[in-house]
C-alpha positions as CSV (number, residue, x, y, z in Angstrom):
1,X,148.1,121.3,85.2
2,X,144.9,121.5,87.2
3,X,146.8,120.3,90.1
4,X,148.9,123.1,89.7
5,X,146.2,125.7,89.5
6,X,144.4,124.7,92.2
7,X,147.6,125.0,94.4
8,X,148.5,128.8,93.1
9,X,145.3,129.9,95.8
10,X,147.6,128.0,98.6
11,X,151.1,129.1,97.8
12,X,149.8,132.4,97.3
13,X,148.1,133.2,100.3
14,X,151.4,131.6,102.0
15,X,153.5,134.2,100.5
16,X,153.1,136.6,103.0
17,X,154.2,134.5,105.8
18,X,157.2,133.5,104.2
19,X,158.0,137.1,103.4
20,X,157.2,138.8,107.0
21,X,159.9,135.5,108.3
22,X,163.1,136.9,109.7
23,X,166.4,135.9,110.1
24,X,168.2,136.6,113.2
25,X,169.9,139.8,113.3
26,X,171.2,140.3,116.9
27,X,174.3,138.6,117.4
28,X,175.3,137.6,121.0
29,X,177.2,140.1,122.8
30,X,180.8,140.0,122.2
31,X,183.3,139.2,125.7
32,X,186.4,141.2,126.0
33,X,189.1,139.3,128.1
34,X,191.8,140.8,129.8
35,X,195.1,139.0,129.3
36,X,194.6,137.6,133.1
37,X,191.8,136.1,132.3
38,X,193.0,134.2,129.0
39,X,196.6,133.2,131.3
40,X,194.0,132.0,133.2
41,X,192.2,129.3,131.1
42,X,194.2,126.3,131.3
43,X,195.7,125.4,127.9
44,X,194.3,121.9,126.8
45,X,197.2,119.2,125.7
46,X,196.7,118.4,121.9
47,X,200.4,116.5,121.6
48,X,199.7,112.6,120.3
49,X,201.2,110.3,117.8
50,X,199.0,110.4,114.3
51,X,197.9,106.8,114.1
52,X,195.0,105.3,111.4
53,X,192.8,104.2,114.0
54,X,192.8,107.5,116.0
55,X,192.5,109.0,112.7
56,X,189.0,107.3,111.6
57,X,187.3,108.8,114.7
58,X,188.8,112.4,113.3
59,X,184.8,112.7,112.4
60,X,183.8,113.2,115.7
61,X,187.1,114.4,117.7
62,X,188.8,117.3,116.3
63,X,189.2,120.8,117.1
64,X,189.7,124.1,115.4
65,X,192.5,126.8,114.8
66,X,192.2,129.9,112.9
67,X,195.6,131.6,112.4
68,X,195.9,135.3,113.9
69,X,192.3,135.3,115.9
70,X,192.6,136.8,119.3
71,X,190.5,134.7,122.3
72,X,187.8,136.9,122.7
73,X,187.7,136.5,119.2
74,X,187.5,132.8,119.0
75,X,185.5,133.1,122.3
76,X,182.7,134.6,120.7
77,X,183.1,132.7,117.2
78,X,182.4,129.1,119.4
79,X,179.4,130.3,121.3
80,X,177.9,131.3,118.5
81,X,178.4,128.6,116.6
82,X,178.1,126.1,119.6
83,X,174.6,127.9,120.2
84,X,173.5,127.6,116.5
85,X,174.4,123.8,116.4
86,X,172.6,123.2,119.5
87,X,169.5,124.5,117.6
88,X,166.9,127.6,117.7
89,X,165.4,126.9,121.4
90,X,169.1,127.2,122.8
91,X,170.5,129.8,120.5
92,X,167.1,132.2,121.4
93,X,167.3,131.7,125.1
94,X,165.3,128.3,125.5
95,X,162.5,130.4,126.7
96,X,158.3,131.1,126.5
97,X,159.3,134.5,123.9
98,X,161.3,132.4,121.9
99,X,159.1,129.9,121.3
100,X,156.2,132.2,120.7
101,X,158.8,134.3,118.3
102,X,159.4,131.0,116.3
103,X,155.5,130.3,116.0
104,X,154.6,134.0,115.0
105,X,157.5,133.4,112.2
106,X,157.1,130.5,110.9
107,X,153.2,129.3,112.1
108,X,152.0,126.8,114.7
109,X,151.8,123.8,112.1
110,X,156.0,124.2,111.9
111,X,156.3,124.5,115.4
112,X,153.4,120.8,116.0
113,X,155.9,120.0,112.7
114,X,158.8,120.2,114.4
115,X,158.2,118.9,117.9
116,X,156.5,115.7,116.2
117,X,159.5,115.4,113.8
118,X,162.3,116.0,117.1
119,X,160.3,113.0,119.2
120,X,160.0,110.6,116.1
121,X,164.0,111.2,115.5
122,X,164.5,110.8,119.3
123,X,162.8,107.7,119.2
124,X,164.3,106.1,115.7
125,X,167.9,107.4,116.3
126,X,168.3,108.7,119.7
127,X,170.8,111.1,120.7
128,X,173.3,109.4,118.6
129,X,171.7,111.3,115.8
130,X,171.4,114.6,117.8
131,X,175.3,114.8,118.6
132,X,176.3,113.6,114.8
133,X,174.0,116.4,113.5
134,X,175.7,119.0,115.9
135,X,179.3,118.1,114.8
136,X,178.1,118.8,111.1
137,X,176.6,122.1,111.9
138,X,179.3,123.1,114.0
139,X,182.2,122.0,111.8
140,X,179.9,124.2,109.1
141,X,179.6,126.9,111.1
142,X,183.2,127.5,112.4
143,X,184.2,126.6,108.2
144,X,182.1,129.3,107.5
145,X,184.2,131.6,110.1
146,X,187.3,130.6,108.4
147,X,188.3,127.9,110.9
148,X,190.7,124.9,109.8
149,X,189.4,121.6,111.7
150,X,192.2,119.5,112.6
151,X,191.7,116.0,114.2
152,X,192.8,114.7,118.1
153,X,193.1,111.4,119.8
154,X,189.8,111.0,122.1
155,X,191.4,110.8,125.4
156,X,193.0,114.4,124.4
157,X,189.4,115.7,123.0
158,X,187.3,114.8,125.9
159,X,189.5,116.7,128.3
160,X,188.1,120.2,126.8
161,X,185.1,119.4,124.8
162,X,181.0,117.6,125.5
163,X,178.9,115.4,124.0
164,X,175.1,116.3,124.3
165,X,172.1,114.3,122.8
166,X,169.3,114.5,124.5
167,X,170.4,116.6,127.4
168,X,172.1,119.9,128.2
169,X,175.6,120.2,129.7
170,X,175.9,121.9,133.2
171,X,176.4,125.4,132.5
172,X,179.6,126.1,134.4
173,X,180.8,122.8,132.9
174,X,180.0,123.9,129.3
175,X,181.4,127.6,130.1
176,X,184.8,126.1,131.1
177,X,185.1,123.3,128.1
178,X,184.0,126.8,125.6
179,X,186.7,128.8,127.1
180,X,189.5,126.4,126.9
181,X,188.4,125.5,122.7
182,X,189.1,129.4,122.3
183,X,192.2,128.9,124.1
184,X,193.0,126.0,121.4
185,X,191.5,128.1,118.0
186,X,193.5,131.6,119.1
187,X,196.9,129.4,119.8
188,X,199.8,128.8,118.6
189,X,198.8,127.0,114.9
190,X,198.8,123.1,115.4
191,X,201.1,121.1,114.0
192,X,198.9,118.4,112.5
193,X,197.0,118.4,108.7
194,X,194.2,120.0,108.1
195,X,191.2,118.5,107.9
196,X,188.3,118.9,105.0
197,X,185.7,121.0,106.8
């Protein structure tokens, strides 16, 4: 019990901080294609024979679908969610503001906090680790959007997707793999079995 007491000072005086956090309220600007542009974006190949040895990578190679969403639609639903799974310094901008932003919200102690705990994961799982935890908060995200996930043969996947650990994709590279899953999630509904989010 005296433990507890003399913590109340401590969470108390915290209380404040935690109140004045934020969450982010500006969503990225939303992309209107023209129907040129969308003819445009090359329409990946997703045909392949189920098999059970394709199917126990289905964890790390799928794609999603979400019946009667337009592409701009979808567009905008994998950018965002792309952007949150790559984490808070890509999502924000990757820039000086950010940063600050993030230590004037949530102190300098979970900023030190975080950087120590990123280089100690880096070092103990590597960016093994970083990509697994990206497919979980993306497949959450898009699940949350009202998505269906459905599996593909690896070959197939890494035509129109990326896998980043440690690094960033090129830019154009990235842009051209986003467009082309929007292409896939506003298409015609896949043929294959849904997959648990």
């Amino acid at each position: 019990m005296k433990k507890l007491l003399a913590a109340a000072p401590v969470l108390l005086a915290l209380m404040p901080v935690a109140a004045g956090a934020q969450a982010i309220k500006s969503e990225p600007e939303k992309k209107v294609f023209t129907a040129a542009e969308i003819e445009a974006v090359e329409m990946p190949d997703l045909a392949y024979k189920p098999d059970p040895l394709i199917a126990a990578d289905f964890d790390k190679y799928f794609f999603f679908h979400r019946e009667g969403t337009d592409y701009s639609t979808a567009y905008a639903d994998i950018i965002e969610c792309d952007s949150l799974a790559s984490g808070i310094n890509f999502y924000m901008g990757a820039d000086n503001w950010a940063m600050q932003n993030a230590v004037a919200q949530y102190g300098a102690a979970g900023a030190v906090g975080g950087v120590i705990g990123s280089v100690l994961a880096d070092a103990i799982f590597g960016s093994a680790e970083r990509r697994r935890i990206k497919r979980i908060n993306l497949r959450n995200c898009m699940f949350y959007k009202g998505y269906d996930r459905y599996g593909l043969e690896k070959e197939l996947w890494q035509k129109f997707h990326f896998e980043e650990g440690l690094s960033r994709e090129n830019a154009k590279d990235r842009e051209a793999a986003l467009k082309k899953q929007a292409r896939v999630a506003s298409g015609p509904k896949p043929q294959y079995e849904v997959l648990e989010p």
